[in-house]
C-alpha positions as semicolon CSV with decimal commas, in nm:
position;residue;x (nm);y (nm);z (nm)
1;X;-1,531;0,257;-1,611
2;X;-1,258;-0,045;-1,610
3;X;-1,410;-0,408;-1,578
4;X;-1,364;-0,474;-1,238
5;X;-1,340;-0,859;-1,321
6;X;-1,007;-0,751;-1,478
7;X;-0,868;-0,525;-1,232
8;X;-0,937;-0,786;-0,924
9;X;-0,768;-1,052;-1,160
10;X;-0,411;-0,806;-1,250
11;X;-0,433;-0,766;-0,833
12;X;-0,443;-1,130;-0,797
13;X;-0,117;-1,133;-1,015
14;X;0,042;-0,865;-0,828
15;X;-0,009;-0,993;-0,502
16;X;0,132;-1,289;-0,657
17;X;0,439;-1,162;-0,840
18;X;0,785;-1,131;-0,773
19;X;0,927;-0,821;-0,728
20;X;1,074;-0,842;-1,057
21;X;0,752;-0,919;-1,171
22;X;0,576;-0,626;-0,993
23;X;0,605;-0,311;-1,223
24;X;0,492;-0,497;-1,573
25;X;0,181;-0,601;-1,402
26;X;0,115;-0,262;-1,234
27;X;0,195;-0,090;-1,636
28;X;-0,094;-0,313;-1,718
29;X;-0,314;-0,239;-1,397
30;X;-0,248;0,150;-1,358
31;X;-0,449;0,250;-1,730
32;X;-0,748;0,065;-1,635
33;X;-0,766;0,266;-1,291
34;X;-0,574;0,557;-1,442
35;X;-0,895;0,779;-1,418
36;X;-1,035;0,722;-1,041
37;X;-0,612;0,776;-0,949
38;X;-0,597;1,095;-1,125
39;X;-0,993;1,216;-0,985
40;X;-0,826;1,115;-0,643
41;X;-0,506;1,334;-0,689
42;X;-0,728;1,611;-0,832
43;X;-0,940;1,624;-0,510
44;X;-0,649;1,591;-0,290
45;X;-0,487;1,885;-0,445
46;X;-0,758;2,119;-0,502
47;X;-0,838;2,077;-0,083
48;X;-0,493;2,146;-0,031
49;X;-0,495;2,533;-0,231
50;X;-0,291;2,379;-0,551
51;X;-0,334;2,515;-0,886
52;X;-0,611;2,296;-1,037
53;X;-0,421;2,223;-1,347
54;X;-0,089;2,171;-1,255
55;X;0,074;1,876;-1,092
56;X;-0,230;1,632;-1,107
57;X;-0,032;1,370;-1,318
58;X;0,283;1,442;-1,183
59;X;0,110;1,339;-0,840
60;X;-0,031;1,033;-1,004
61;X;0,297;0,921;-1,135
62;X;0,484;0,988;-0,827
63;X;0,247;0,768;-0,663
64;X;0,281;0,484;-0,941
65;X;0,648;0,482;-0,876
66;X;0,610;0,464;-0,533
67;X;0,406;0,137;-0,514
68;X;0,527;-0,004;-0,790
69;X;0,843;-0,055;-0,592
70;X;0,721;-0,124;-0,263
71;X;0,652;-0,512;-0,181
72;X;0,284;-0,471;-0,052
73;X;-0,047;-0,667;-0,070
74;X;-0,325;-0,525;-0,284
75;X;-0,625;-0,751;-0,153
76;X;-0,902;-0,587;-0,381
77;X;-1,002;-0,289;-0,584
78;X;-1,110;-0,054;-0,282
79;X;-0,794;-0,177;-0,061
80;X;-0,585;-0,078;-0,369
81;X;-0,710;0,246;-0,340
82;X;-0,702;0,281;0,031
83;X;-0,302;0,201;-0,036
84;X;-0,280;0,466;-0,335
85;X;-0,481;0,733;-0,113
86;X;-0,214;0,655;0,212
87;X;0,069;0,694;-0,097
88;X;-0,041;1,077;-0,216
89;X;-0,085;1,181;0,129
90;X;0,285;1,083;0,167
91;X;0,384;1,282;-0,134
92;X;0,179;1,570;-0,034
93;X;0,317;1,619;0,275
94;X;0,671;1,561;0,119
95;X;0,563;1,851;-0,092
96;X;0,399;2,052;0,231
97;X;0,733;2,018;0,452
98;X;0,965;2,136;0,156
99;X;0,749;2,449;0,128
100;X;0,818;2,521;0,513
101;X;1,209;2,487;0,441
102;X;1,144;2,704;0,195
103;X;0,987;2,978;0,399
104;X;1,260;2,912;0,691
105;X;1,530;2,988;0,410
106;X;1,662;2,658;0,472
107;X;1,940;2,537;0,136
108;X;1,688;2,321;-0,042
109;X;1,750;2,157;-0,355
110;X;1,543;2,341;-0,696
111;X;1,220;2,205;-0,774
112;X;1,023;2,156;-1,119
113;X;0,719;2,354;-1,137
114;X;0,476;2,049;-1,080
115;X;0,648;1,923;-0,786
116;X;0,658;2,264;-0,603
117;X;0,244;2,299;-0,696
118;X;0,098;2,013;-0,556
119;X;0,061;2,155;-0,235
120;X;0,011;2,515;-0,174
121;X;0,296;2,710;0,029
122;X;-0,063;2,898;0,238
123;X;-0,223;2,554;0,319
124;X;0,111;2,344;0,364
125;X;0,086;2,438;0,735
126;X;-0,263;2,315;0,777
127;X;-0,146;1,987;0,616
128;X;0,109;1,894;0,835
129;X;-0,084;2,012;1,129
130;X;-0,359;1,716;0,972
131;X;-0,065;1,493;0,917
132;X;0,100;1,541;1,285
133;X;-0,257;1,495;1,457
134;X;-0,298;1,168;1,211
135;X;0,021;1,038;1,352
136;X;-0,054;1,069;1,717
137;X;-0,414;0,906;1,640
138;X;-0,282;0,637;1,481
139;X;-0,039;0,550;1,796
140;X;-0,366;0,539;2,010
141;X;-0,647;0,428;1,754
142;X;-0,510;0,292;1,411
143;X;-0,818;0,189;1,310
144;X;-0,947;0,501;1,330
145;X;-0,691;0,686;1,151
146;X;-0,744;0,458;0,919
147;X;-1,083;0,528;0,842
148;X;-0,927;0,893;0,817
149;X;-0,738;0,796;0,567
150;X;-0,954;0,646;0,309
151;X;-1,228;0,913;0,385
152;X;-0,990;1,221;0,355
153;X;-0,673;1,140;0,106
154;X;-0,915;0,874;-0,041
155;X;-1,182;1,036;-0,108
156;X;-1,395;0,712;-0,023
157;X;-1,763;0,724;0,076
158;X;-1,874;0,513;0,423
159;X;-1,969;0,214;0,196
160;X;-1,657;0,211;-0,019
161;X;-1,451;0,233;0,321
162;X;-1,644;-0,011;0,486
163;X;-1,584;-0,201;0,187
164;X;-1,240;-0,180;0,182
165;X;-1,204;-0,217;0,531
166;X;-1,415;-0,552;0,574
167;X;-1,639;-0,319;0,843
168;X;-2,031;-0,282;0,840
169;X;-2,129;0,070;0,735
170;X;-2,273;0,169;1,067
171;X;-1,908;0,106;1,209
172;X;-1,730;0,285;0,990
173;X;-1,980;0,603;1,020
174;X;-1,973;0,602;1,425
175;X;-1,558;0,598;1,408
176;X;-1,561;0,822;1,171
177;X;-1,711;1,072;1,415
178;X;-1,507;0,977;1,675
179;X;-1,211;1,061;1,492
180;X;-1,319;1,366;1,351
181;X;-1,423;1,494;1,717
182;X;-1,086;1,345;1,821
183;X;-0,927;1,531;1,510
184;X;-1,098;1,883;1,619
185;X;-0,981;1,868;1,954
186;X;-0,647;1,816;1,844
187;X;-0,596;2,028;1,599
188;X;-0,790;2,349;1,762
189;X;-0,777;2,660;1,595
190;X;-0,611;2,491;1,259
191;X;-0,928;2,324;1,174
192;X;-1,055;2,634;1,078
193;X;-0,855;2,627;0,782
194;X;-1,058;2,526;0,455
195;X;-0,836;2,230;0,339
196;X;-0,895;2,052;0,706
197;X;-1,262;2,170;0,729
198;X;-1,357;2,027;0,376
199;X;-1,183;1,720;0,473
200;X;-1,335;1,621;0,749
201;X;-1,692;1,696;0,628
């Protein structure tokens, strides 16, 4: 486990660099947190029907591009994560709606192997179902969806959310109920599928 003294300093930096700056402190930040990242991307893609081994890093790098050059805050560890967990669910359902082009015959440009398996083409479906139904919470409860986010593409426990969040853990447990009943209503009969089910657990 990384010293967490080090990785709330090299946040401190990056919060505090210039956008030059950004991607030389994040090359020293991202090997220290390498691990949890690439236990987060695993999880992510093994609810979503992907081949275990395949894609996991590619996913992880895709996501270290993507905030290295993005001009964002990074308050502390967990809020990191909360920003890296709201990155891969991006990237996944980048990866879900290309699979439904795909399946509608739609001209879409060739993908490498990784790229194509970080979602599977069965589950993509139940993703963006998630993702839609995330959307239209977030226009009426953003707090909410964002406890969603942290506790399904994070993979955060109540007291790491509430954590990263700034909320007590009794708060973040009774929204996190609302939104899943919220979420179930919604969604209907596509929260029967396993990738939304285990999610929302």
């Amino acid at each position: 486990m990384a010293d967490s003294g080090e990785i709330t300093q090299l946040l401190d930096e990056l919060n505090q660099s210039e956008a030059s700056e950004r991607e030389r402190v994040l090359d020293r930040l991202v090997p220290l947190v390498y691990s949890e990242l690439k236990a987060l991307a695993r999880a992510n893609r093994y609810r979503w029907g992907a081949q275990p081994s395949a894609g996991t890093t590619s996913l992880v790098h895709e996501a270290y591009a993507r905030l290295a050059t993005k001009d964002r805050a990074y308050p502390g560890r967990r809020q990191f994560f909360c920003l890296a967990s709201k990155t891969m669910r991006s990237i996944l359902i980048d990866n879900a709606r290309l699979h439904q082009r795909q399946k509608r015959g739609g001209g879409v440009r060739p993908v490498s192997l990784n790229e194509e398996t970080l979602v599977s083409a069965e589950r993509s479906s139940e993703l963006l179902a998630l993702d839609e139904a995330l959307r239209r919470l977030e226009e009426k409860e953003p707090a909410l969806s964002q406890i969603v986010e942290c506790r399904c593409f994070g993979g955060l426990t109540v007291e790491e959310t509430a954590t990263a969040l700034d909320l007590s853990p009794a708060t973040i447990k009774r929204r996190w109920t609302l939104a899943r009943a919220w979420l179930f209503r919604q969604l209907g009969p596509a929260a029967q599928g396993a990738g939304i089910t285990s999610s929302l657990r």
